[in-house]
N, C-alpha and C positions, 0 to 999 in steps of 0.2 A: 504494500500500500504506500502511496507516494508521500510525502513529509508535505504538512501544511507550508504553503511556502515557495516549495520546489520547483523546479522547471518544468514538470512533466502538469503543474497544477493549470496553466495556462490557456493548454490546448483545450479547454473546456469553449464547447460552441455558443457563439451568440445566437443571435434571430439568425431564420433562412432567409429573410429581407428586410434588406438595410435602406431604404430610400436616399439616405446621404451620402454612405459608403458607393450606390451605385454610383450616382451621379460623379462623384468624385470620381470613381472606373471610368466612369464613361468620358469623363477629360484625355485619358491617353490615346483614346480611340479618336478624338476630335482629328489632329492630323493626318489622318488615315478615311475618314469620314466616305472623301466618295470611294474609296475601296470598298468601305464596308457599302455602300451605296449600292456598288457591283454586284456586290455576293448575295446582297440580299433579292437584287432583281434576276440574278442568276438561279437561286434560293426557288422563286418565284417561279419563272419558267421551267425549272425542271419537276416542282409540282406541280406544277398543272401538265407535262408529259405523263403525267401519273392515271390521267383523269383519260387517257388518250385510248389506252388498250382494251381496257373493260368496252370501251363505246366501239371498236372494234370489233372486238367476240360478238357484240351483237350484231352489229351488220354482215357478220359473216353468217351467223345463225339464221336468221331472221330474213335476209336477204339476200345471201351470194350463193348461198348452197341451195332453197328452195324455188329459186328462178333459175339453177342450173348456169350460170353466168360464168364462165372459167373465167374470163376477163376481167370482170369487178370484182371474184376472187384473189386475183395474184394482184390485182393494183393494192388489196387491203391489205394482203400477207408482206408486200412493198414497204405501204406505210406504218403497218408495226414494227417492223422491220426499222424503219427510217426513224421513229418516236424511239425507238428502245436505244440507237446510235447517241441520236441528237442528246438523249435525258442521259446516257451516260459521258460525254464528253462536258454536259451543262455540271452534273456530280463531281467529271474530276478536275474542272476549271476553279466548279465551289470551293472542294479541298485545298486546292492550292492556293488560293486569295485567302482564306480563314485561316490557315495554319503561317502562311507571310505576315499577315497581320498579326495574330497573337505573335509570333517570334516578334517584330518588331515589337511592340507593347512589351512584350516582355525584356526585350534591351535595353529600350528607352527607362522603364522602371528599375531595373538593376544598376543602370547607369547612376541613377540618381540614388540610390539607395548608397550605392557605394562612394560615389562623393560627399555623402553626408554623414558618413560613417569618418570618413578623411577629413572631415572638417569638427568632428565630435570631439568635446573636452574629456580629458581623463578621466574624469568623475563620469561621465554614461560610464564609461566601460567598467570604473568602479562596479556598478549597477548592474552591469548586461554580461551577463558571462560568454564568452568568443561562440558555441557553441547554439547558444540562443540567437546570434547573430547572426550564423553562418543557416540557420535556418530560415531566415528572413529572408536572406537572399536568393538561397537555392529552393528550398523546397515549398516557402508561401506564393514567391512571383514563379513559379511553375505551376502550383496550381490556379492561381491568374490567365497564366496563360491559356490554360485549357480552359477558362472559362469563356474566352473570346476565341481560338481556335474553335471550339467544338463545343460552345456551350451557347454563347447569348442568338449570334448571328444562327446557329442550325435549330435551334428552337423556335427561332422565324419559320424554318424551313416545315417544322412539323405542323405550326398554326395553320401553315399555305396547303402543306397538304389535306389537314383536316378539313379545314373553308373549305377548299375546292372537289373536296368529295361529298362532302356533305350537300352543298350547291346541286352535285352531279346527280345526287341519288335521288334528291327533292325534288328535283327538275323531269326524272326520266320515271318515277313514279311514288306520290306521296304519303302512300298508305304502306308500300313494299319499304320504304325510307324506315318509316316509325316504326316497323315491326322491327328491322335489324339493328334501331337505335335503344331498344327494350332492355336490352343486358346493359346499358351504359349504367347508370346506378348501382349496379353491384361493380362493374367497375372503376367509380368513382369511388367505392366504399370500401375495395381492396388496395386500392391506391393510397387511399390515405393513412389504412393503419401502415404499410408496407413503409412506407414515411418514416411515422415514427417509429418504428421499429430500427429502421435501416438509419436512423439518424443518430441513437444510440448505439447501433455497433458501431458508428463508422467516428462518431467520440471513442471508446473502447478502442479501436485500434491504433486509434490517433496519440492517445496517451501511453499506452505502451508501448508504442514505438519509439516515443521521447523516451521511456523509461530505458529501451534496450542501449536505444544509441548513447544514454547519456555513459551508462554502466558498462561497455564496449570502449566508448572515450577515454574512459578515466584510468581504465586498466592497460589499456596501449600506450596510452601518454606517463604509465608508473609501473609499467613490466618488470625495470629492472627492480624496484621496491616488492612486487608482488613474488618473483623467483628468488629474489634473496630472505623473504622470510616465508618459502614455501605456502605461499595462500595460492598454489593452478589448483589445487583439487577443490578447496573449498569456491573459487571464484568461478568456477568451470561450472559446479552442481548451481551457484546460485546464476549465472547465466543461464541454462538449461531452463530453471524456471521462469525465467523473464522471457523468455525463448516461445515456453510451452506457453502461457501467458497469451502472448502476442499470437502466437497461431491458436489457441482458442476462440481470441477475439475475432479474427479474420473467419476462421470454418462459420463463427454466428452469422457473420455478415453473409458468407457465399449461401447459407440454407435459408434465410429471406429473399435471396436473390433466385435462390434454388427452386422455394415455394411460388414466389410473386410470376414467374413469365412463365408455368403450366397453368395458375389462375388466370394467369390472361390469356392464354393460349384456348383453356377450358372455356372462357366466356368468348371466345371467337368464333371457337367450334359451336355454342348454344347458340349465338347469332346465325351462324352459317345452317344449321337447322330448323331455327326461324324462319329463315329466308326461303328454304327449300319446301318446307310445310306449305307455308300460307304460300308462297309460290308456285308450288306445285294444284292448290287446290283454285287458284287465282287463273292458271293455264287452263284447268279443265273447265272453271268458268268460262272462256277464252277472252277475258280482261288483261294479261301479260301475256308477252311471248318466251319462250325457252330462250332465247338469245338476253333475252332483259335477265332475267331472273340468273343466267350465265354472268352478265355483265355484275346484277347484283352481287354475287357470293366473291367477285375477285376484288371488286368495292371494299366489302367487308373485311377480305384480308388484310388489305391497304389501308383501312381506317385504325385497325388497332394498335399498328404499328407504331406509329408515332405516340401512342398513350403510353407506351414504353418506354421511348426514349425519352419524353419528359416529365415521366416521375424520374429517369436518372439522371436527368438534367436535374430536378430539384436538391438533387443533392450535392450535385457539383456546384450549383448555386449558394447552398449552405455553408459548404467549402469554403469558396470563395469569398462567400463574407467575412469568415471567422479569419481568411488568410490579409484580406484585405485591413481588416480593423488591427491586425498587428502591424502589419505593414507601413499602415499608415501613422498608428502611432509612433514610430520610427521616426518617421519624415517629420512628423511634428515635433519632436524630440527638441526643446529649446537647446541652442550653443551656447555655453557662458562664454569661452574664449572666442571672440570676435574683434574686429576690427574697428577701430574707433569710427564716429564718421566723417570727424574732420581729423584726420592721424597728422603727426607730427613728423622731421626728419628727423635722423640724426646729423651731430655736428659734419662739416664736411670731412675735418681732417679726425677721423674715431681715433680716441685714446685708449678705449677700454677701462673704463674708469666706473667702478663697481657701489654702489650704495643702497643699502637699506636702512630705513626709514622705522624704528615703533613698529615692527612688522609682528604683529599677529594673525595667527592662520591657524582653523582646527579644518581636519580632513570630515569631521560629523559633528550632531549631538548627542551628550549624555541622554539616558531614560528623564531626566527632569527636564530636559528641555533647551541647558544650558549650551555651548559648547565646551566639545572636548579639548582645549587649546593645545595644540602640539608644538607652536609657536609664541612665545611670550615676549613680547615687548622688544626684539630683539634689532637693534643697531650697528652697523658695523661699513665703512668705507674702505672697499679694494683699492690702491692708488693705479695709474696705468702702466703692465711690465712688472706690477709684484704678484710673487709666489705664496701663497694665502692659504696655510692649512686648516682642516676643520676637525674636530674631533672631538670624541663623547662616547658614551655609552649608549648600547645598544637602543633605540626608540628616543637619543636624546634631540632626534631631528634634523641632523645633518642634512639628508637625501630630500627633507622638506625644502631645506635651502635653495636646491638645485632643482626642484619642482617648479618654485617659485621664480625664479628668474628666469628659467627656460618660457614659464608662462605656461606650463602646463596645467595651472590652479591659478586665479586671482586669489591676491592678500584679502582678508579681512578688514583689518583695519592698519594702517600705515601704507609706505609707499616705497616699490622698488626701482632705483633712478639705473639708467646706464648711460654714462657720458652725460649727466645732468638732464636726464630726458625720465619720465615716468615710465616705465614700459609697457602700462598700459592706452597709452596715448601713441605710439607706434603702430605699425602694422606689423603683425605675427610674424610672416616670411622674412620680414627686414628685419628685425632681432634675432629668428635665432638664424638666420642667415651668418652673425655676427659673430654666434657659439657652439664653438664643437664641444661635443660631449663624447666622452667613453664610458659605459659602464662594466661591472665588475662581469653582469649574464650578457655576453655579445650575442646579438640577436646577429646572423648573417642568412640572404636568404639561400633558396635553392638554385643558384644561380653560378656562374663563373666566379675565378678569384677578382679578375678585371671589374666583373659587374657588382662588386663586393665592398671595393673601394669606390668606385666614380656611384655609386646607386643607380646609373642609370644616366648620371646628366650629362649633356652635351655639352656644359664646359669643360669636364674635366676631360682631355684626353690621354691618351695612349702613354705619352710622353710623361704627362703628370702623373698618371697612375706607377709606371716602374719606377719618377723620380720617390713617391712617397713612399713605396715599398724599400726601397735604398736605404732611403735616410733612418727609416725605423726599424730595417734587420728584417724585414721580412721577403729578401729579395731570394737570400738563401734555399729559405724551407718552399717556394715558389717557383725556382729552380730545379727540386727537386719533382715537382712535379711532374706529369707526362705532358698533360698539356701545357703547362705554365701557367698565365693568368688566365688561359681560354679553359682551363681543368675547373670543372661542375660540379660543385660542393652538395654534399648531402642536407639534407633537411636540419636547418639550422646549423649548418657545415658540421655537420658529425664525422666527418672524414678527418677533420682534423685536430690537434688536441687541443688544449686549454689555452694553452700560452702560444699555439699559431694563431688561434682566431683575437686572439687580444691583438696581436700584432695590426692582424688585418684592420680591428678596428683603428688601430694607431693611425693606419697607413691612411682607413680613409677619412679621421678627423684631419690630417696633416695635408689629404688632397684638395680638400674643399677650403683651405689658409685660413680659420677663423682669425679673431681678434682676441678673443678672450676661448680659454681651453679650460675643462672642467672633468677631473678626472675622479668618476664616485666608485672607491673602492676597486681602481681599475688593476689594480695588480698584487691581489689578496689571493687567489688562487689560482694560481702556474708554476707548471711545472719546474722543478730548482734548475734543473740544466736551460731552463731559457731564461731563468728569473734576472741575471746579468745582461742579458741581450735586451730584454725587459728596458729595465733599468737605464740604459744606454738609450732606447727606443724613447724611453718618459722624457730622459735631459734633452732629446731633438726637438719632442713636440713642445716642452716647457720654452722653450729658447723665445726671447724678446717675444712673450704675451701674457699676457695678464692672465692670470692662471688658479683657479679655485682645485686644492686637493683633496680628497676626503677619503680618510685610512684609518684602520684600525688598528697596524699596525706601525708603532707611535716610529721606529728605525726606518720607515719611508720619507716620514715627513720634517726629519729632524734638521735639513738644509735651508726650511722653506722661511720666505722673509719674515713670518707672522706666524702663528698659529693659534688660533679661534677653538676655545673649548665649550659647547655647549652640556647642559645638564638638566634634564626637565622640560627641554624648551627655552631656558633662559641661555644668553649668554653670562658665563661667572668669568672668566678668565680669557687673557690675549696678551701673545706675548711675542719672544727667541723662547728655542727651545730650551736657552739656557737659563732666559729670565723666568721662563715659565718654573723650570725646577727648582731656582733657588727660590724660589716664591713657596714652593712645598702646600702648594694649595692639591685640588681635583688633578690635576694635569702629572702632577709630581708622582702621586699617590697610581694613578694608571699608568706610568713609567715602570715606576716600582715593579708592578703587579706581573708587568709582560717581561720585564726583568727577569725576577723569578720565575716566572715560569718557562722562560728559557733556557736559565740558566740548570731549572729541577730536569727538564728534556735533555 
């Protein structure tokens, strides 16, 4: 059973109609408008081909065979012939226009989905777990699509057919019409439990399927955790039941589907013996002819048909809502990090000249309401070209520091300047345009080592890429490569070890030349045989810029012009590392500590 709370609680269905949500839908189809304009008059003509054949069988019955006419025989066998071409080239023209269109609608919304997701401040993601996201994208705008491929535009298609046979059968006899239209009532009345019925498995399977993929994600993404404290047996059995679950859910669904189209089939068949009864007793009246009452019973095929396909269109519609209303909450999703709208420049000649202001920041609030401060009151001026260490105990807020000037969170209260500017009065790309970062988890994607350092941008090229891998030692282990820079890193470059991908990120804060470098924890876990190369790599990137370090361990930072010790959130201490120690405050005492414990190792 799922945790109050959970991701899987979501998938719970709205309305099967949304009035607002449609309308909204219907905006992405605007561009597209006389496409669908196409499909629907295509839509049109090919039901009413439908309408074509039954009126045929009659004329063959009634008239081509009982006057002996070979000749208005084979013209009619022609023109079935010719209606049966024309209605299938009009079908797979339709296909093709509906399914262009959904795919477009469907791009167009991914598109948008995905730049908004790129322009979303840290705090959604805080909020929206990757996995929740990655559903929004794939698997809600595909059921979208299928609602404008093969849902809104061919439910047209079945209304035209029903009108137009209805029309046909009213028209060619009005009492032989109402008997075959008798059973519609109980199929209206199988339809609708069939509904709800099918509306509840098709939640059930919705929700365990979040259930399966969530508990599938988590164990791929912690395999190495799950095999090093043997939990495959126990993780194996309780997938199995999330497994058998979801195929429980699913066999409910197929036995309503299983039940519902013999009850329609059964009430097609009691129509089509309606038909044949009073038809047959209407011929020996001789009020109908065997040709009509022919025409009638392939009418009647063709009218039930489509009651089929839009009770499954009702549920695709359902679907759709429930996909759309997440969707769109998405898009609605407010950005706090935005761009001002009258933004400021920077000076022309950047110093890199660092200042915080009274800077308070909580990432939440307390159960009372309050906030949780992680940031208190905290002040401090980088000059431009100094070395600036940060350091503190675990949660003392360091990596808030580097949140906040990056602008990945606005302050609370106070203000962060760079080169005497606020930086929230900038434009986003033009700040951190100005700041490279490293951190300690290098994210690299699945990509070349080349596209690793440049990310892609056409400013950096060729040249710039193997000068920065030079300058930071990672020209070596890139060498060794098969490809060299064009060699295709595993997913999160698992191909290579700790202290290669720290390089690579060296290589590409040092491509992109910031102004100010911020280095959070960047050389706490590599390997000891590259930890000098390291090292070497750090004094290249550090060289003439203003440079924020944040380390735990205190023998990295011990060069640096300043060092900034926070505690609680408070700044208590700044110092040399010497003035720091003879000071024998907080700073001295976590000297100590790594001291000994170096010294007990």
């Amino acid at each position: 059973m799922a945790r109050p709370g959970s991701l899987q609680e979501e998938e719970a269905l709205g309305k099967a109609y949304d009035a607002r949500l449609m309308r909204r839908l219907l905006r992405y189809i605007k561009p597209y408008r006389w496409y669908v304009l196409l499909a629907v008059l295509l839509l049109m003509l090919a039901s009413a081909a439908q309408i074509v054949g039954p009126w045929i069988t009659q004329l063959v019955i009634d008239v081509a065979i009982p006057d002996g006419d070979l000749g208005y025989l084979g013209r009619l066998a022609l023109l079935f012939l010719g209606v049966t071409v024309v209605a299938f080239g009009l079908e797979y023209a339709q296909d093709i226009l509906t399914t262009w269109i959904g795919q477009s609608v469907m791009y167009d919304l991914r598109t948008e989905i995905f730049e908004k997701l790129q322009r979303s401040d840290l705090r959604y993601y805080d909020r929206n777990p990757v996995g929740r996201l990655m559903t929004r994208i794939t698997n809600d705008v595909e059921t979208l699509n299928t609602l404008f491929s093969s849902g809104v535009v061919s439910a047209f298609g079945d209304v035209f057919t029903l009108a137009f046979i209805v029309v046909a059968m009213l028209s060619m006899n009005f009492r032989l019409a109402l008997v075959s239209f008798a059973v519609l009532p109980l199929v209206f009345v199988s339809a609708f439990l069939f509904r709800a019925y099918i509306r509840e498995a098709y939640r059930d399977i919705r929700v365990r399927l979040a259930r399966l993929n969530a508990f599938i994600h988590e164990r791929i993404t912690g395999m190495s955790i799950v095999q090093l404290f043997n939990r495959e047996g126990p993780d194996a059995a309780r997938h199995a039941e999330l497994n058998e679950d979801h195929l429980q859910a699913h066999l409910r669904s197929i036995t309503y589907y299983a039940l519902f189209f013999p009850v329609i089939e059964f009430f097609t068949a009691l129509a089509l013996a309606l038909i044949i009864w009073y038809g047959g007793l209407r011929i020996l009246d001789g009020v109908v002819t065997v040709g009509m009452v022919a025409a009638f019973l392939q009418y009647a095929r063709r009218f039930f048909r489509p009651i089929q396909d839009l009770s499954e269109k009702y549920n695709l519609l359902q679907s759709a809502m429930a996909s759309s209303e997440r969707v769109f909450k998405l898009l609605d999703e407010e950005i706090d990090i935005r761009d001002p709208e009258d933004p400021l420049d920077f000076p022309a000649e950047g110093r890199g000249r660092i200042e915080f202001e009274d800077v308070w920041f909580a990432y939440a609030d307390m159960e009372d309401g309050s906030p949780d401060w992680v940031l208190k009151g905290v002040s401090f001026v980088v000059q431009p070209g100094e070395k600036v260490a940060i350091v503190g105990h675990t949660g003392a807020g360091k990596s808030t520091l580097i949140n906040l000037l990056m602008r990945f969170y606005d302050v609370d209260r106070g203000r962060v300047l760079l080169d005497g500017v606020p930086i929230d009065r900038v434009r986003v790309d033009a700040l951190r345009a100005r700041i490279g970062l490293v951190l300690q988890d290098v994210f690299l994607f699945s990509e070349d080592v080349g596209y690793n350092i440049r990310l892609g941008s056409p400013d950096v090229g060729d040249a710039a890429v193997r000068s920065a891998a030079e300058r930071v030692g990672a020209d070596a282990f890139v060498a060794r490569l098969e490809r060299g820079y064009g060699q295709p890193l595993g997913e999160r470059g698992s191909t290579l070890s700790v202290g290669e991908r720290q390089l690579v990120s060296f290589a590409r804060a040092l491509a992109f030349d910031p102004e100010i470098l911020v280095l959070d924890e960047a050389t706490s876990s590599v390997d000891s045989e590259l930890e000098a190369r390291i090292e070497t790599a750090t004094d290249e990137l550090l060289r003439g810029r203003t440079s924020l370090v944040i380390a735990h361990r205190l023998s990295t930072v011990q060069n640096a012009d300043r060092i900034i010790v926070l505690h609680h959130g408070e700044l208590c201490e700044q110092g040399t590392h010497q003035e720091l120690l003879d000071e024998g405050g907080l700073y001295a005492r976590l000297h100590e500590l790594q001291f000994v414990s170096a010294g007990a190792a």
